[in-house]
N, C-alpha and C positions, 0 to 999 in steps of 0.2 A: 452534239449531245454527248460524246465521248469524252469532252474534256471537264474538269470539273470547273464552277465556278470558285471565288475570292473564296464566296462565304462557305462553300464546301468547305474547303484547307480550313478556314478560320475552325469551325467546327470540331472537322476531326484534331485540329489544334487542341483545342481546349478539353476534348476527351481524352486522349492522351495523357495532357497536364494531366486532369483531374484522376487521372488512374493512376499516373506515375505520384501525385500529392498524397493520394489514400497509401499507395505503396511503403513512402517514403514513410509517415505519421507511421502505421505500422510497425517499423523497423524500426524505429526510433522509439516510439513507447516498449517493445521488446528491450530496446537496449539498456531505458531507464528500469525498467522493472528488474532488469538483473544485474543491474550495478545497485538497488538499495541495498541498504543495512537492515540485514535480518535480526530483529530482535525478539531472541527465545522468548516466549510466554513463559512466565512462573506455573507452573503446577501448583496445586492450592495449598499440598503438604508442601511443597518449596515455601510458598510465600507464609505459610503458620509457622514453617522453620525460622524463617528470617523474624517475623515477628518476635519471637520467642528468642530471638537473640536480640531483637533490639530493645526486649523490655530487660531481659538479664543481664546487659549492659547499664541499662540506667536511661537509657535514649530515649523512650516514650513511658508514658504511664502508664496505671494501671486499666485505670479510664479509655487512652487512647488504644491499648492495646486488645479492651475490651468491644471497642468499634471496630478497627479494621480485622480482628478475627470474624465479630459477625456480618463484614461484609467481605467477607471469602470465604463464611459457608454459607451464606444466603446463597452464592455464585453456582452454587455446586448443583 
């Protein structure tokens, strides 16, 4: 009774696995999440600045410039 059987080992086998796999996943979604590329959000006065230069530019209309205004203060 002292010794274990096959299917003991097999068991604690696959427990092990299954902790050191959770472990692993872990570490590894750690590592991608901080190797992404952070990309600032615009502030709304950023993004109505940039507007306001793409239309004083010439780059969008008056039309278009009059949408994505109101959908960056709708945001707000």
């Amino acid at each position: 009774m002292g010794m274990f059987s096959i299917w003991h080992w097999l068991i604690l086998l696959f427990v092990f696995a299954l902790a050191a796999s959770v472990v692993g996943l872990i570490v590894w979604l750690l590592v991608r999440a901080s190797r992404a590329p952070r990309n600032p959000v615009a502030t709304a006065q950023q993004r109505l600045q940039q507007l306001e230069q793409l239309k004083a530019q010439g780059l969008i209309t008056d039309e278009e410039y009059a949408q994505q205004r109101a959908a960056v203060v709708t945001r707000l």
